[in-house]
C-alpha positions as CSV (number, residue, x, y, z in Angstrom):
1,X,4.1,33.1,7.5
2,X,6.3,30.3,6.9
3,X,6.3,29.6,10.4
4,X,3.1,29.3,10.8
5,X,2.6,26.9,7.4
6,X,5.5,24.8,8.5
7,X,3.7,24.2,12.1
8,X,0.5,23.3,10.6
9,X,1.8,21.0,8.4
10,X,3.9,19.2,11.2
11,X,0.5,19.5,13.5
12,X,-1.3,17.3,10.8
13,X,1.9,14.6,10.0
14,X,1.9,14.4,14.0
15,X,-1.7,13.4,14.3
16,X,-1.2,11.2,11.3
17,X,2.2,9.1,13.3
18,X,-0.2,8.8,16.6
19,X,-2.8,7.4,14.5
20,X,-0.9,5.0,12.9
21,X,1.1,4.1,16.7
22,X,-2.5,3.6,18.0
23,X,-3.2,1.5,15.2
24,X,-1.2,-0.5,16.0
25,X,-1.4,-1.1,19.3
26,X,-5.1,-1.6,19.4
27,X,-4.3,-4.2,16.6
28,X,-2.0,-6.1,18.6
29,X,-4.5,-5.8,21.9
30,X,-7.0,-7.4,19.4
31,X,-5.3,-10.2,18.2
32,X,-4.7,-11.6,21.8
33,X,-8.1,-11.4,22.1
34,X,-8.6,-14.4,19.0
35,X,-9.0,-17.5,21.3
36,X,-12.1,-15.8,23.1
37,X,-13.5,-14.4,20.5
38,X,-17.1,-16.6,20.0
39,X,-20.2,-16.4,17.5
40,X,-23.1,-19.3,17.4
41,X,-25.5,-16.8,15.3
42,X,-25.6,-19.2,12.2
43,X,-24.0,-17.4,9.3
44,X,-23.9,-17.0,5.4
45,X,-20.7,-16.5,3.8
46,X,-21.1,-15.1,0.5
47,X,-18.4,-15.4,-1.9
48,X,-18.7,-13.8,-5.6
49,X,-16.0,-15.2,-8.2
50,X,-15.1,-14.4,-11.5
51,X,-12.4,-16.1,-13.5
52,X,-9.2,-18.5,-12.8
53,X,-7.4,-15.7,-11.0
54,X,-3.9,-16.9,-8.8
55,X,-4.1,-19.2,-5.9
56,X,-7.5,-19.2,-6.2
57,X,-8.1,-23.1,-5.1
58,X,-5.6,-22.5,-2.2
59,X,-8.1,-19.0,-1.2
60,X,-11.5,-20.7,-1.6
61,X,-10.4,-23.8,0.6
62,X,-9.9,-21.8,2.6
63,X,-13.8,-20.7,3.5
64,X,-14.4,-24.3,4.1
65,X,-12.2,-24.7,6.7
66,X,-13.5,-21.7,8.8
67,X,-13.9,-22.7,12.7
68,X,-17.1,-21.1,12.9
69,X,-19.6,-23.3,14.4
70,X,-22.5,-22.9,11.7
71,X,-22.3,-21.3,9.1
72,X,-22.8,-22.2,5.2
73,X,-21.2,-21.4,1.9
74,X,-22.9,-19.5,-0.9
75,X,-20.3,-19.4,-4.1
76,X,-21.7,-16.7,-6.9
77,X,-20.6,-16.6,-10.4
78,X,-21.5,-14.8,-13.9
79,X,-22.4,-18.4,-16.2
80,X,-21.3,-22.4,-15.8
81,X,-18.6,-21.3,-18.2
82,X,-17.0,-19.1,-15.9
83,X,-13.4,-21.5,-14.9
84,X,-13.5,-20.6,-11.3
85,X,-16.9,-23.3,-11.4
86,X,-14.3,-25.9,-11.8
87,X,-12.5,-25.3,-8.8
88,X,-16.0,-24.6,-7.3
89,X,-17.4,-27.8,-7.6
90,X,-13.9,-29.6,-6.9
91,X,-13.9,-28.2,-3.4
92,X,-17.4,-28.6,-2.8
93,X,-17.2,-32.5,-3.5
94,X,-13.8,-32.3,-1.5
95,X,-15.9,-31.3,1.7
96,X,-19.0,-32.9,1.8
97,X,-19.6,-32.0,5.2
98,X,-20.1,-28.6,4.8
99,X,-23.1,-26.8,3.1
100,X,-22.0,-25.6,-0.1
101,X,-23.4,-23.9,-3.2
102,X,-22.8,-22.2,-6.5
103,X,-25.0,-19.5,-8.2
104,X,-25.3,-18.2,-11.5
105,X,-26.0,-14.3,-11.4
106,X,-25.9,-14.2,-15.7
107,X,-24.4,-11.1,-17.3
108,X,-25.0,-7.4,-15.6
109,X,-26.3,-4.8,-17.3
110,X,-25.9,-1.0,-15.3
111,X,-24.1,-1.8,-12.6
112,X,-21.0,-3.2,-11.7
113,X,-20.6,-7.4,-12.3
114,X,-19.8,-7.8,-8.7
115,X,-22.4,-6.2,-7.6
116,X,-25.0,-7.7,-9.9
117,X,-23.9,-11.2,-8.5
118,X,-24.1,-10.0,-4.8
119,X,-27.7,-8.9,-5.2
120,X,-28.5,-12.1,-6.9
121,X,-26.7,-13.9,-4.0
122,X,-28.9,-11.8,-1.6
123,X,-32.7,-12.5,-3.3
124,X,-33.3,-15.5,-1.4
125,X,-31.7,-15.9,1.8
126,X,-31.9,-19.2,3.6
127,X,-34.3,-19.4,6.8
128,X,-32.2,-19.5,10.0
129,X,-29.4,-17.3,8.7
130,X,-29.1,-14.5,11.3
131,X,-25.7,-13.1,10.0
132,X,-24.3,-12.6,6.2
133,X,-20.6,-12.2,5.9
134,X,-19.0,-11.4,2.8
135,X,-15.2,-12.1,1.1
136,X,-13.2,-11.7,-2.4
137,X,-12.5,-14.6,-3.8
138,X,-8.9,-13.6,-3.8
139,X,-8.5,-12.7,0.2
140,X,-6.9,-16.4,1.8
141,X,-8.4,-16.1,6.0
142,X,-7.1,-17.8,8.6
143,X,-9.1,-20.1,10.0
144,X,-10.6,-17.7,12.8
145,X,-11.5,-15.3,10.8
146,X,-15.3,-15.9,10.4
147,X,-15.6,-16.3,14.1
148,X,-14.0,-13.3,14.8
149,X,-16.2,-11.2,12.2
150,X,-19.1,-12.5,13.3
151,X,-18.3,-11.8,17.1
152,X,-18.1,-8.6,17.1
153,X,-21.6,-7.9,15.8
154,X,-22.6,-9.1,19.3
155,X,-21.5,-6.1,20.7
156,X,-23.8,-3.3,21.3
157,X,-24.0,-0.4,19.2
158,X,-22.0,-2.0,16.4
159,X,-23.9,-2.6,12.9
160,X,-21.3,-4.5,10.7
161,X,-17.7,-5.3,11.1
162,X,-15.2,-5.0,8.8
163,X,-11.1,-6.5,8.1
164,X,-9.2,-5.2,5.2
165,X,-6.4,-5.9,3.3
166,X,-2.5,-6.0,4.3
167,X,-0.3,-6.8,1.1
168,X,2.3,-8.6,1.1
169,X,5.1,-9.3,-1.1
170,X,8.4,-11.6,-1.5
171,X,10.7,-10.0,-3.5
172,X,11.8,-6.0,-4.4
173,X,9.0,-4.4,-6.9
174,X,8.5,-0.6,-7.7
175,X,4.6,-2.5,-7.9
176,X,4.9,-3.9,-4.3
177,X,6.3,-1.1,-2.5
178,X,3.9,1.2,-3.9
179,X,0.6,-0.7,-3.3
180,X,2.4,-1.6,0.1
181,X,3.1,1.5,1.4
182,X,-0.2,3.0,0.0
183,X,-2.8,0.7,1.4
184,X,-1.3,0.1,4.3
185,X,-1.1,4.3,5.1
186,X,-4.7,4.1,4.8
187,X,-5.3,0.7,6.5
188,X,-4.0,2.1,9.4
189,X,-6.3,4.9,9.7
190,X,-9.0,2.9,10.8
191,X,-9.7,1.8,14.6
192,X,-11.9,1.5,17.4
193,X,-13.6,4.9,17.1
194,X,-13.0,6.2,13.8
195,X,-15.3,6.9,10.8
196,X,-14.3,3.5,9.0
197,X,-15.6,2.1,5.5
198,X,-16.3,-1.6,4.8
199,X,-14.2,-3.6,2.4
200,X,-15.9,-5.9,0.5
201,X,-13.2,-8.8,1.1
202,X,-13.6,-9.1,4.4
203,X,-16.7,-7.9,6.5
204,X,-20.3,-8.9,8.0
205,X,-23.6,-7.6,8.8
206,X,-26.8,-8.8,10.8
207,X,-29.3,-9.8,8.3
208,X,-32.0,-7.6,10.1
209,X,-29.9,-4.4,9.6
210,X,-29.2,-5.5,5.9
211,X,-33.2,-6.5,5.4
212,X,-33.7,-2.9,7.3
213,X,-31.7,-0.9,5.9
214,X,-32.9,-2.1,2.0
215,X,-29.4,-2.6,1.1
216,X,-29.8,-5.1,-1.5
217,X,-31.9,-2.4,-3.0
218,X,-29.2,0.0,-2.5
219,X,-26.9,-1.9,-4.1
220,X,-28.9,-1.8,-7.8
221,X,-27.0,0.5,-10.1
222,X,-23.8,1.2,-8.8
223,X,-20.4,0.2,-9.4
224,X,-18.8,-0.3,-5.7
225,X,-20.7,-3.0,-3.0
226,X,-18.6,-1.8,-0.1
227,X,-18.5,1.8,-0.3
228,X,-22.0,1.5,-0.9
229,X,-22.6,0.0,2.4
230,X,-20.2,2.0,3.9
231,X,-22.6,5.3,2.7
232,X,-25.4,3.9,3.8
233,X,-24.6,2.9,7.2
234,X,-23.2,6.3,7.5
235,X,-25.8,8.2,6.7
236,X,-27.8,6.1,8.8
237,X,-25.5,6.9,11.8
238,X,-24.7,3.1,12.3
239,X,-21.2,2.3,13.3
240,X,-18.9,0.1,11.2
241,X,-16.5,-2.3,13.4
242,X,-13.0,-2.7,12.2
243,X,-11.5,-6.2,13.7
244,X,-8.1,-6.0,13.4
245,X,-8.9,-10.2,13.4
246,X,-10.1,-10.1,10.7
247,X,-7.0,-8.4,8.3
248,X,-6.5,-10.2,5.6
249,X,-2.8,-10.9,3.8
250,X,-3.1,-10.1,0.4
251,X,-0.4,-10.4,-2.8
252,X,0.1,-8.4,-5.6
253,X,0.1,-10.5,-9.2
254,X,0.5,-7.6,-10.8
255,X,3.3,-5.7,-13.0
256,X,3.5,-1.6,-12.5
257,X,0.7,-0.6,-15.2
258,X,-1.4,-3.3,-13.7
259,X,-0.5,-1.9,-9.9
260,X,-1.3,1.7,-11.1
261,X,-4.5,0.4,-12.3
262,X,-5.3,-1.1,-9.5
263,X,-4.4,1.7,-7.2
264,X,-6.4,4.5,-9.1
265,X,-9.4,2.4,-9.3
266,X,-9.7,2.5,-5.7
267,X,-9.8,6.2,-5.4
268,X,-11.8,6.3,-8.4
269,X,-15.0,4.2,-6.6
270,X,-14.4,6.2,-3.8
271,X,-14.5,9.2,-5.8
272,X,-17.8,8.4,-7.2
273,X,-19.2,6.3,-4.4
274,X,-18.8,8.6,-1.4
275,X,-17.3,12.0,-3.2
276,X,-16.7,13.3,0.6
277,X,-14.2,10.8,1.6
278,X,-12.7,11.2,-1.6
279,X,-12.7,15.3,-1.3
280,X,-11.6,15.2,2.3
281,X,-8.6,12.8,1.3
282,X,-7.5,15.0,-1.6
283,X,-8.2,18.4,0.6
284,X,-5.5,16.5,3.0
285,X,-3.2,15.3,1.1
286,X,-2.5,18.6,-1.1
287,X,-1.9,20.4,2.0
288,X,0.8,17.8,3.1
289,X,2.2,17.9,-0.7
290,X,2.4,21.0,-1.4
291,X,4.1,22.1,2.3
292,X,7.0,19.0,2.5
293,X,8.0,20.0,-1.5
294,X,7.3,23.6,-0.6
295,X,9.3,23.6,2.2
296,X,11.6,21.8,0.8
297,X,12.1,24.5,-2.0
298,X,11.8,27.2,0.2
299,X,14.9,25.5,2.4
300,X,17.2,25.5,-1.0
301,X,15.9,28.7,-2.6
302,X,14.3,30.9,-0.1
303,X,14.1,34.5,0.3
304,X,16.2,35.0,3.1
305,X,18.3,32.8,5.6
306,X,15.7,32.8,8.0
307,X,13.3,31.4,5.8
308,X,16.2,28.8,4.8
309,X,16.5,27.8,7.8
310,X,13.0,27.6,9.1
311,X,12.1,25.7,6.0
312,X,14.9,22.9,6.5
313,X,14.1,22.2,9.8
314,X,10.4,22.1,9.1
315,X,10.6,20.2,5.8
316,X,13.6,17.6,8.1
317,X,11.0,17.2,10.3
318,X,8.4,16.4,7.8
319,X,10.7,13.4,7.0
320,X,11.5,12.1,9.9
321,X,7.9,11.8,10.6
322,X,7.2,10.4,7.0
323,X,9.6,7.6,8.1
324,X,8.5,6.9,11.7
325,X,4.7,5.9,9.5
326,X,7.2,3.9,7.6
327,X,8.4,2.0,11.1
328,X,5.1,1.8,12.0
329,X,3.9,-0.1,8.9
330,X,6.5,-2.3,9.4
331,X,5.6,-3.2,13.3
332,X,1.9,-3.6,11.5
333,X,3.3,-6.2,9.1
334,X,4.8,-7.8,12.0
335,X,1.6,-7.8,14.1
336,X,-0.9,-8.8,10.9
337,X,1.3,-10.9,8.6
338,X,4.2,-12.6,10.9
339,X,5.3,-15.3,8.5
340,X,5.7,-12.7,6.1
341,X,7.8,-9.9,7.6
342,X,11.1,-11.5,7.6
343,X,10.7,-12.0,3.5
344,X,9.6,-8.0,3.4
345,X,12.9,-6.2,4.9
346,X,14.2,-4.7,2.0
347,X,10.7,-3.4,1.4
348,X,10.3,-2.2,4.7
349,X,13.9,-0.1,4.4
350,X,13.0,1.6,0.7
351,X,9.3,2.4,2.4
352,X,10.8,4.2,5.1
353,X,13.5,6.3,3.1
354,X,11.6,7.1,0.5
355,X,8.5,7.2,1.9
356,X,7.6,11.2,1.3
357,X,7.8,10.4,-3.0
358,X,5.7,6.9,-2.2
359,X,3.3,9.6,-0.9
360,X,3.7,12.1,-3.9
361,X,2.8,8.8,-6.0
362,X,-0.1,8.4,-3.9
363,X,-1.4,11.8,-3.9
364,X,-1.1,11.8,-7.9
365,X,-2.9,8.3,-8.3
366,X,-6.0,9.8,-5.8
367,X,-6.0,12.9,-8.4
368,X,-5.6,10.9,-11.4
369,X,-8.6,8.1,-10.6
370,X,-10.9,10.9,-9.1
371,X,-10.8,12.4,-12.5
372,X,-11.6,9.3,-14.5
373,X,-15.3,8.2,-16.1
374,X,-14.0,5.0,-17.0
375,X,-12.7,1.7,-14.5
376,X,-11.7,-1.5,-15.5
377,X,-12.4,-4.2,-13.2
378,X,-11.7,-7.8,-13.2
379,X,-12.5,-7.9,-17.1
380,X,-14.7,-5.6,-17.8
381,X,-14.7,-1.6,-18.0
382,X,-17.0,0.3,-17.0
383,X,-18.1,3.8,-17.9
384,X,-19.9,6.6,-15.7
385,X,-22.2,8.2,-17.7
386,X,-24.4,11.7,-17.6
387,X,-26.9,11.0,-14.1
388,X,-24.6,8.8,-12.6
389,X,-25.4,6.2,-14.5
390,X,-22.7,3.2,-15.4
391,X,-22.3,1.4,-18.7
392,X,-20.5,-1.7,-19.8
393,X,-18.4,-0.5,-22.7
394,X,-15.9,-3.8,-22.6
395,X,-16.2,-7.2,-21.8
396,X,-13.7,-9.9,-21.9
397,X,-14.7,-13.7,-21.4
398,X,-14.2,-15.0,-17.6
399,X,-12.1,-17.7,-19.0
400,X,-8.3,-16.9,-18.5
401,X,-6.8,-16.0,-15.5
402,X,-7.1,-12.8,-14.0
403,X,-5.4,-10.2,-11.5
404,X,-7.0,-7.7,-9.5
405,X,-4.9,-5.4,-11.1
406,X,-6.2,-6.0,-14.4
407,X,-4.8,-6.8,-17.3
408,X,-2.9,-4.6,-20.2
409,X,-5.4,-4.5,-22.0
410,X,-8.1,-3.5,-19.5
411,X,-6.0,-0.8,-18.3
412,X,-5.6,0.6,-21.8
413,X,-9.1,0.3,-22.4
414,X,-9.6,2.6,-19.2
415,X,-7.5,5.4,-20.4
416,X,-4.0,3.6,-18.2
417,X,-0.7,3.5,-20.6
């Protein structure tokens, strides 16, 4: 019996090590590919803002100098009062050559502030916009990153294209090595074939297939754009791009509370935005839980010395594969973020020996935000009531910087300590 447990569980890490090695490669075959890439479909690039979060002047230059032939700049905020305006309008002056503008969504009420300002950037697109692309205002792109997440909606049978997020860090954080080693196991599960979700900071669509599909419409109510989209191109059996171009460096601002925070949200829209994923995730990651600690037991305290035996080789095993994923995120980091991976050693080391308890913090933070009603975001906390509804039940001012990590007290506010 624990023969058979033991091979199933090294069955599944397997399949999880090629994943991440073909990840990687197809990542790397991509990004040769960046001087070819080419897209004249003229775009709108939609940016929603809220609050003087870090770098954010340094982010949002950024979308101006974009080498996309045509394209033009949509900036969407809550109010005037709202501080990123300043830096707004400061760019916007600073680049009178491109087409630039700021609107005001106003407060939301039911759904999610993000959200709310994306539908109110959708209402009225411009004539002669063939492609919307979308990004957080705290993602900073390379210069080809429009063009190459626009191209790829040229190819047949593709209905958006999505990046994602690689983070980043300088220095030797319990905050950074977790949020490193967390997104980046599940960044590298998507590819060229597989059943990938949209991130909001980093991804495109036709705007046929968004007029089509009535996503706009979709949108009203919830609390997550991108998983949204996500569902409903799924459901719709349209396939979602994933450009490894397009991956965008990201650094975490925040202390441990605020990284914990952070972390748990995620699972939490994805628990209540497309439960599946979310089951199928948890469903996965109990099995590999329980049998590496299980094992691991068994190996010190099992019945007999066969079992011993069996069990330490299986749960040795286990580990060695949890650290060749650890390799491989570092070769990612090397292939997405170059001019970071020399500053990220000592990370890299600590991900790959301890990466089996970086896991077990995972696995706890995808239990922990499944279970939550409440999620603080950028500010504001939000509540899931009876019917699926959501509920603003705190709100603090835009003015102030932010984190996406959210503050103390937002975290409190949502049940974090």
């Amino acid at each position: 019996m624990v023969g058979l447990w033991a091979a199933a569980a090294l069955w599944q890490a397997a399949l999880l090590l090629i994943q991440a090695y073909e990840h990687r490669r197809f990542a790397a075959s991509r990004l040769r590919n960046i001087p070819r890439l080419a897209s004249r479909r003229p775009a709108l690039l939609i940016v929603p803002c809220r609050g003087a979060e870090p770098d954010l002047a340094e982010n949002l230059g950024r979308f101006f100098r974009q080498d996309h032939p045509d394209y033009r700049l949509r900036f969407v905020v809550e109010g005037p009062d709202d501080p990123a305006c300043d830096v707004i309008h400061g760019l916007i002056a600073a680049h009178p050559e491109r087409d630039a503008e700021v609107l005001f969504a106003g407060e939301a009420a039911g759904e999610a502030q993000k959200v709310h300002n994306l539908r109110r950037a959708t209402a009225d697109i411009p004539r002669g916009v063939e492609v919307l692309a979308f990004a957080d205002s705290d993602a900073a792109p390379p210069d080809h990153w429009l063009r190459a997440l626009t191209s790829r909606l040229e190819e047949r049978g593709t209905a958006a294209v999505t990046g994602y997020r690689w983070f980043t860090a300088q220095g030797v954080r319990l905050a950074d090595l977790a949020v490193y080693s967390i997104n980046a196991g599940y960044a590298m599960l998507l590819g060229r074939s597989a059943p990938n979700l949209v991130w909001g900071g980093s991804w495109a669509i036709t705007r046929r297939t968004f007029q089509r599909l009535n996503i706009r419409d979709a949108w009203a109510g919830t609390i997550c754009d991108d998983l949204k989209v996500a569902d409903v191109l799924q459901k719709a059996g349209l396939h979602i791009e994933f450009e490894p171009a397009c991956m965008i460096p990201v650094r975490n601002h925040g202390n441990w509370p605020q990284t914990l925070a952070f972390i748990e949200r995620q699972f939490s829209l994805a628990r209540h935005v497309v439960f599946r994923w979310w089951l199928a995730a948890v469903l996965l990651q109990s099995f590999a839980q329980v049998s590496f600690w299980g094992l691991a037991v068994c190996a010190w305290a099992g019945p007999s010395p066969s079992v011993r035996v069996v069990s330490a080789t299986a749960a040795g095993l286990l580990y060695a594969i949890h650290a060749l994923r650890g390799v491989c995120r570092a070769w990612a980091t090397r292939t997405y973020c170059p001019t970071a991976f020399p500053k990220m050693v000592a990370i890299f080391a600590l991900d790959i020996l301890s990466a089996p308890c970086l896991a077990l913090i995972g696995w706890a933070a995808l239990i922990r935000g499944g279970l939550r009603r409440d999620i603080a975001w950028r500010g504001i906390v939000y509540r899931r009531e009876r019917g699926g509804k959501w509920r603003i039940v705190a709100r603090r001012p835009s003015r102030g910087p932010t984190v996406d990590g959210e503050p103390r007290l937002q975290a409190r506010a949502a049940g974090v300590s």
